[in-house]
N, C-alpha and C positions, 0 to 999 in steps of 0.2 A: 314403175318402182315397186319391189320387192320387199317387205318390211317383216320381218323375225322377230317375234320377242320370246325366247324363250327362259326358262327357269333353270339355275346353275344349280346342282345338286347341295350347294351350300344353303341354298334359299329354302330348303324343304328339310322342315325337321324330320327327322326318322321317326318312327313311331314309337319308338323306345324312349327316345328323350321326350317327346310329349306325353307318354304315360307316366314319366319319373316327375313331371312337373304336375300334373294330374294327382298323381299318388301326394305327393308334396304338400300340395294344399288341402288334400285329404284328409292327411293327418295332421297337419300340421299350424291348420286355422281353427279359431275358437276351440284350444286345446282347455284342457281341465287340470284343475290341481287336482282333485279329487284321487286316490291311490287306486280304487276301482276301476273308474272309469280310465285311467293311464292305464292299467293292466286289460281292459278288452279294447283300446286304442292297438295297445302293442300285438294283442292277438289277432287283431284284423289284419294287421301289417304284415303277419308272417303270413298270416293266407294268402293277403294276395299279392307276397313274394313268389307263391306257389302255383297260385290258380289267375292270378290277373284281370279281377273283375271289376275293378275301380273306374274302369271308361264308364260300362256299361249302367255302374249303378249315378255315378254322374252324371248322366245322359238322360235317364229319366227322373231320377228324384232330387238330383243336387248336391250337394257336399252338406256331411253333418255339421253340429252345432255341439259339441262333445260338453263344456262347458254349463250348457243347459239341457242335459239329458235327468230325466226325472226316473230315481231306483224307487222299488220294493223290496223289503227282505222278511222273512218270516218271525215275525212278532210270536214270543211266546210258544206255547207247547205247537204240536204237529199242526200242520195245516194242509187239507186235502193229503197230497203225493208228497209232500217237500219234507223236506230232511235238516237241518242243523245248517246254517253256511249258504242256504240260495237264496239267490238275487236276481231279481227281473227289472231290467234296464231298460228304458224307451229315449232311445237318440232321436233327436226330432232332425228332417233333414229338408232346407228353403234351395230352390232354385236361385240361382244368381239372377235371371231377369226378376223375380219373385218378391214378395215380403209377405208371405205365409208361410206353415207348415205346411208340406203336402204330403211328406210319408214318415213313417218312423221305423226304424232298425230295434224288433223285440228281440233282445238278449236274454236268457237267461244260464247263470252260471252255477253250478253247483262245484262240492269237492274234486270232484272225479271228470266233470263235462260243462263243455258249453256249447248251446245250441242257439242259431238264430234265424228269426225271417224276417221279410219287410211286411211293414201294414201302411197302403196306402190310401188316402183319401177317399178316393172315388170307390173305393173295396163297399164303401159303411153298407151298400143296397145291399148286397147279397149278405148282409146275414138279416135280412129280413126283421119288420117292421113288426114282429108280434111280442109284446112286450110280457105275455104272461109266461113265455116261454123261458126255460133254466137258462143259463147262459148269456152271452151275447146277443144284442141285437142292435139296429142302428144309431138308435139314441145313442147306446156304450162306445161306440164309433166315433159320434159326434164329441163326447164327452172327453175322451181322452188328447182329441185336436182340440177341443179350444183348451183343455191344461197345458198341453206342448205349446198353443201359440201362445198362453199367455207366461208361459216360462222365456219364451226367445223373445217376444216381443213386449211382454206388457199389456196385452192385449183385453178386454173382458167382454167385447160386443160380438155379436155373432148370427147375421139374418138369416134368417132359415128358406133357402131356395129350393126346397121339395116340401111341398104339402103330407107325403104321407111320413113325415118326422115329427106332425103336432100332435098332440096326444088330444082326448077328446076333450079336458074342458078347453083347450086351447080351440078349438072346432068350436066347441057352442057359445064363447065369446066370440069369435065371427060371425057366429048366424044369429047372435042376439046382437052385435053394431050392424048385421046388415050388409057385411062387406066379404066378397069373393076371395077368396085366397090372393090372385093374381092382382089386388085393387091394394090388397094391406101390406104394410111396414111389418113382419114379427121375427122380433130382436131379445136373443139371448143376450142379458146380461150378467155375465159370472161373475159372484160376490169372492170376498176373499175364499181360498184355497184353504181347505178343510187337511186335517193331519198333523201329523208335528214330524221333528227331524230324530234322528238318533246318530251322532254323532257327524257325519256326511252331512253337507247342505244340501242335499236333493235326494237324499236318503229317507224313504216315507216307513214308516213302523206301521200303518196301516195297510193291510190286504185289500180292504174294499176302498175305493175314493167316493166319498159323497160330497157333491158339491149343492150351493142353493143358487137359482140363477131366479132371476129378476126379467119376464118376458111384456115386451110391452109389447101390444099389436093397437096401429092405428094406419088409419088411410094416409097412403103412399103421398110423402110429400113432392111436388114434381120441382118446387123449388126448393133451397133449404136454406129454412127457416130458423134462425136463433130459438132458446126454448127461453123460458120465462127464469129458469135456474140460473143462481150464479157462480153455479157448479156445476158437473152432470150429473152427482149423483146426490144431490139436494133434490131436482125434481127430474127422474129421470124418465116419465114417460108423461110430459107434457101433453093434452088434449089427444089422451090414449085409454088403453084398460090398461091395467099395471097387473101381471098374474103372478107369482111366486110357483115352483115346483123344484122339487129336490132330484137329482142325478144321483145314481148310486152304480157304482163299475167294480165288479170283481175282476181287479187286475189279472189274477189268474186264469181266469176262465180261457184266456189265449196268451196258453205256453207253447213257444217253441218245440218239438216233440225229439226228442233226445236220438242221437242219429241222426237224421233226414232233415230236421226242421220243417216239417213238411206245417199243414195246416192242424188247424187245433183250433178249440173253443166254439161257441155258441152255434150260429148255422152256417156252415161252413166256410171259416174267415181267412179260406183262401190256401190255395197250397203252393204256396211258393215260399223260396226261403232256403238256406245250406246249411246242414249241422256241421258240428265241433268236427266228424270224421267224415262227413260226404263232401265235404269243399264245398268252395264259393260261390253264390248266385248273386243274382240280377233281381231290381224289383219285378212285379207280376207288367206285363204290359196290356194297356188298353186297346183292345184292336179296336175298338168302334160299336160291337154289335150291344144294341139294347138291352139288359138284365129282362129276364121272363118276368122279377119280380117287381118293374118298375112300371108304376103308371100312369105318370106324367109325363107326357110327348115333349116337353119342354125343356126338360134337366136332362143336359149334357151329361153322356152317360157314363162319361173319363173325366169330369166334375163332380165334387161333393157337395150335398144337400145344404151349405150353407158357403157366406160369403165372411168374410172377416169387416167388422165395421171399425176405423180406423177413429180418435178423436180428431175432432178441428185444432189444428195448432192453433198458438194464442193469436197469432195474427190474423189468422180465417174468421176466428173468433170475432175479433173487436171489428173485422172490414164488415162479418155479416150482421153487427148489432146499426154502424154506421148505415148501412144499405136499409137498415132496418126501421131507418125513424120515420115516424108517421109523416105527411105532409098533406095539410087541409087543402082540398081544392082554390082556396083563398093565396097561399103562398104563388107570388108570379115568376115567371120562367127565373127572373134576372136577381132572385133572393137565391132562388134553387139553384140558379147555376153558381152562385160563389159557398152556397154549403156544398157542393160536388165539388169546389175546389178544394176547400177542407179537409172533405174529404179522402184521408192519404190514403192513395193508389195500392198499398200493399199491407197497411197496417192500422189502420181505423182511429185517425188522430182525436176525433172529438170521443170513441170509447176508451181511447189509449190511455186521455185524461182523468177521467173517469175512475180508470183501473187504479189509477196511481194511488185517486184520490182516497178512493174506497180500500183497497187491496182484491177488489175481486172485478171479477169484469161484469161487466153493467148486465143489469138482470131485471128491467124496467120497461115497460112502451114509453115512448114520450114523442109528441104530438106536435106540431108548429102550426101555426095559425098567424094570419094576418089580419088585423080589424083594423078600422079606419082610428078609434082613438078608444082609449083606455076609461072605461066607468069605475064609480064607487060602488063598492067599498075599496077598490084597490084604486092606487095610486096614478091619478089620470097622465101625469108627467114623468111616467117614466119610460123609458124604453122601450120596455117589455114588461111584463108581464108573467112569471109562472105560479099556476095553481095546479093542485092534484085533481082528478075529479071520480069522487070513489066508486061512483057506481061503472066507471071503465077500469076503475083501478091502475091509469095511469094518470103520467105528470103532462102536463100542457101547457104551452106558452104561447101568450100573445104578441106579436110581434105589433107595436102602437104606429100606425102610419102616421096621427099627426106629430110623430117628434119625430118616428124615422125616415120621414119622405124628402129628406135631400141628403140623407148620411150615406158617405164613401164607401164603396165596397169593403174596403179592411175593417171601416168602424160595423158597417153586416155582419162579416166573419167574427170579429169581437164579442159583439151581440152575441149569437149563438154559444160560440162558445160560453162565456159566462152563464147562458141563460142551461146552459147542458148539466153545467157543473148546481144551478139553481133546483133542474128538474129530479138529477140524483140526490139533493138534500130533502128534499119534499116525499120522495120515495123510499128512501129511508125513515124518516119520521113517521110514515104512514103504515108501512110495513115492515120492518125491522126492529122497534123499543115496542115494548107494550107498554104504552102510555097515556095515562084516565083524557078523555078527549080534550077536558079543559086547558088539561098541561101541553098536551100536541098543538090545541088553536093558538094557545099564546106564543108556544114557540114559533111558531109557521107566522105567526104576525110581526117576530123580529125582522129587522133590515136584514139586507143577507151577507154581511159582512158580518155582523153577531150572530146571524143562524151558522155560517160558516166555522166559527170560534166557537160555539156553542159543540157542535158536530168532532171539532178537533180535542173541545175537552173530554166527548163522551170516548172515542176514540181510541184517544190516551188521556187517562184520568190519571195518573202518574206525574203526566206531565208539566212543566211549567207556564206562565204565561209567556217567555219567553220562546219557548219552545214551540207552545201554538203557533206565535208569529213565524218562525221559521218555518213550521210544518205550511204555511199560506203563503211564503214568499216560496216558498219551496213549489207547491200548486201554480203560482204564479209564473215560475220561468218555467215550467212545462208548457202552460199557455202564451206564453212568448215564444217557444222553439213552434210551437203551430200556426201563429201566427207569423211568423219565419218562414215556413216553410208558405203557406199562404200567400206571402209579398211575394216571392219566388215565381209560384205559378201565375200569378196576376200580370207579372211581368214588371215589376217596381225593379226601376235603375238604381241602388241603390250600395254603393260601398259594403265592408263589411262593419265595419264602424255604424256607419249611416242604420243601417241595418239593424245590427246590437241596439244603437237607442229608441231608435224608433219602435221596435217591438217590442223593447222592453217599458218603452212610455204607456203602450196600447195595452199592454197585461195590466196595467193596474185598474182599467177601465171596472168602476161596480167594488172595489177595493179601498175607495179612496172615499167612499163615502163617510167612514167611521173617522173620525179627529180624533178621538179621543188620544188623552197622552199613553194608552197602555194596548194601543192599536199595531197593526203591522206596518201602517200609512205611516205612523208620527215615531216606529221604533229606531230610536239612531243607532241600534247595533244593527239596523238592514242598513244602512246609508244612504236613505237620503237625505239632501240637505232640503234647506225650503226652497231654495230658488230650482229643484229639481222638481219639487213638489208644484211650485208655479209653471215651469213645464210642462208636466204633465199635466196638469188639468188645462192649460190653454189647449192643448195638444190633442187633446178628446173632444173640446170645443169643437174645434177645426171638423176632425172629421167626421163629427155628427151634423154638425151644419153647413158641411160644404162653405168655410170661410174662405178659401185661397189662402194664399203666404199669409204671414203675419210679422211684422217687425215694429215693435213698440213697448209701451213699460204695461208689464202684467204683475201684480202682484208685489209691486216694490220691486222688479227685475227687468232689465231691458231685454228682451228674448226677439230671436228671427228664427221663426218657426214655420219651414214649407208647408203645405200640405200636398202629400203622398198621395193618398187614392182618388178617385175620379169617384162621381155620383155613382150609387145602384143603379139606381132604375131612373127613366125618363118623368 
């Protein structure tokens, strides 16, 4: 048998209609309002109506980003060569597999002329590494990608993967921590963007860009590791050196050269590029061969000296704080493995909580421990247990074996959680108010239902007592949705009704301590009634002490109340 598949000429674009769809997106994605940047959009257009170079410069640098192209124009009297009316434009331009800058389209425009070339990435080597020199040099390379990436992306981190890019103190804080170039983390971090606009939002009135970057250099994490910040840029170089140094780039120093576009500026930043009357080029291409001036066997030589560092989205965030709690040799498999139930596979349920409660994501160690029963001064009957312990300068909890040693898996995951939401009050208190120590012990001696009220007045001091209560029933069914999702993975058969009460019986677990009438326990605009109230506290009973069913009068209420989880541990 003879099998043919061939291709009908209908199946095969022409290469004209793929260049018209190529051109298309060229111009026509991430367009600009900007009246400048339309007018050398439109100028490009008509060239490469003429000359046809839009495959080529697709092919290796990508399609621009027209929208976040960053100008220059000439501020005030003469400058250098410029004349009245020029502007020098940097299109920053991402590959579609990409989320970087990797090159940029330098335009400049005068009365009479426009001339332009490409500057790409991997170019920064050859204009060489000698900073006292006039002009350009690699740093001013470096400097003007992380402005483009942080115009298209947002970007401010930036690790430096060529050693001859650190300037010397950044060298003898390496050789005073001890650590090899190849062993350290060293991370540009770009503070806000220096300049102001004139008219144009990307229109800069300043010739020269100074920027201040924020360099932390510290030994290579091989894991990654949450920082101590509940920001990144509260503590941004966590068990590091933290260096400060200023960038300064005369954007002109690499003009386009009128005519030719040929190369211009510092040590030779490359000749490639098409003027306003020589027609249209292509970026410079990497054929592979090593720069004479580089000399690190290791840097990819069609790669630039740094990497872009990306933030952890919030959910990376909160799953690597969760990954991140301490656990005492003492915690046994069968505790651990239902906090790794908890634990939400994508989103960090017990920091999640946390976040809510705070508004910032947990920025704390906190510790778990198992002891066989609880001493004085603290409360031998209860639960658990958390205290701060300052010379770790974290929170810690005890986990009390003789009240916890028949409690249900769900009343575990209960446990913790409460005790999470107990370890972020105590860490707060401790470092967060500045507070005379006698005022901090008293408060850290309230229950934790008044430390918790106490936290929502500081909070919102605005606020009502009414309001409190909701901000804590509010806290409450967030720990109800995790404990939901908890019954879930446990494998609890349970309706969605079934469901709803039950976890919302188990959230009030460490809530219901306070009676008082001005409580969130006793407030009837949350709703409950008493006989819910006697529910739920049988219902804690149960799965703290492994009671089985229960069907009888609690509380002046006749209640049949299953019990749902099965023992922890043996």
């Amino acid at each position: 048998m003879l099998l043919i598949n061939a291709c009908r000429k209908t199946d095969i674009k022409p290469e004209q209609v793929q260049n018209n769809e190529l051109a298309s997106k060229f111009f026509n994605s991430h367009t600009s309002t900007d009246p400048h940047i339309q007018a050398l959009n439109k100028f490009l257009k008509a060239k490469n109506e003429k000359y046809n170079f839009i495959r080529g410069i697709v092919k290796k640098v990508g399609f621009p980003y027209w929208n976040k192209s960053l100008s220059v124009s000439k501020a005030g009297s003469q400058v250098r060569n410029l004349t009245e009316n020029e502007t020098l434009t940097y299109i920053p331009f991402v590959r579609d597999s990409q989320f970087y800058v990797n090159a940029s389209l330098v335009i400049k425009t005068t009365p009479t002329d426009t001339t332009y070339q490409f500057l790409c990435d991997w170019q920064y080597s050859s204009f060489g590494y000698d900073t006292t020199n006039t002009g350009w040099n690699a740093l001013n390379v470096f400097h003007v990608f992380t402005r483009l990436d942080n115009s298209v992306f947002n970007r401010t981190k930036f690790r430096i993967t060529d050693e001859n890019l650190l300037s010397q103190n950044v060298r003898n804080s390496l050789a005073g921590m001890g650590l090899p170039f190849d062993s350290a983390n060293i991370t540009y971090m770009l503070k806000e963007p220096s300049g102001g606009t004139a008219g144009r939002s990307h229109l800069w009135t300043l010739v020269t860009w100074c920027d201040d970057y924020d360099i932390c250099i510290k030994a290579i994490d091989y894991t990654w590791l949450r920082s101590n910040a509940t920001t990144s840029s509260s503590l941004p170089c966590s068990s590091g050196t933290l260096l400060t140094v200023t960038i300064c780039t005369d954007t002109w120093e690499y003009i386009p050269s009128s005519g030719g576009g040929g190369g211009t500026g510092g040590n030779s930043g490359g000749n490639t590029g098409g003027g306003g009357s020589s027609g249209g080029s292509t970026p410079p291409g990497c054929e592979g061969g090593v720069p004479a001036n580089r000399s690190s066997l290791y840097q990819n030589p069609c790669e630039p000296g740094w990497v872009p560092v990306d933030e952890p989205t919030i959910n990376q965030m909160l799953q690597s704080w969760d990954d991140s709690i301490i656990l005492h040799f003492t915690v046994r498999p069968c505790i651990e493995n239902i906090l790794n139930k908890i634990r939400d596979t994508d989103s960090g349920t017990v920091a999640k909580i946390i976040t809510v409660l705070s508004g910032n994501t947990p920025g704390f160690d906190w510790e778990i421990e198992e002891v066989p029963q609880i001493n004085p001064p603290h409360d031998p009957l209860a639960n658990a247990v958390t205290a701060f312990l300052p010379n770790y300068r974290r929170a810690i909890t005890w986990l009390n074996n003789s009240r916890m040693q028949n409690a249900t898996n769900i009343m575990v995951a209960q446990t913790l959680l409460h005790e999470a939401v107990h370890a972020f009050l105590y860490d707060y208190y401790h470092n967060s108010l500045n507070l005379p120590t006698s005022v901090r012990d008293s408060l850290l001696g309230l229950p934790y239902v008044k430390l918790l009220k106490d936290f929502m007045k500081k909070k919102e001091s605005t606020a009502s007592n009414l309001h409190h209560n909701i901000m804590i029933n509010s806290l409450r069914n967030h720990i109800k949705n995790a404990l939901k999702n908890a019954c879930l993975i446990l494998g609890f058969n349970l309706t969605g009704t079934q469901l709803e009460e039950f976890c919302s019986d188990m959230s009030w677990g460490g809530l219901n301590e306070d009676q008082s009438p001005t409580s969130a326990w006793m407030d009837p605009s949350l709703g409950l009634t008493d006989e819910d109230r006697a529910r739920i506290t049988k219902r804690l009973d149960i799965e703290l002490n492994n009671l089985g069913n229960f069907s009888g009068t609690y509380g002046g209420y006749y209640l049949n109340i299953p019990q749902i989880g099965t023992k922890a541990c043996p």
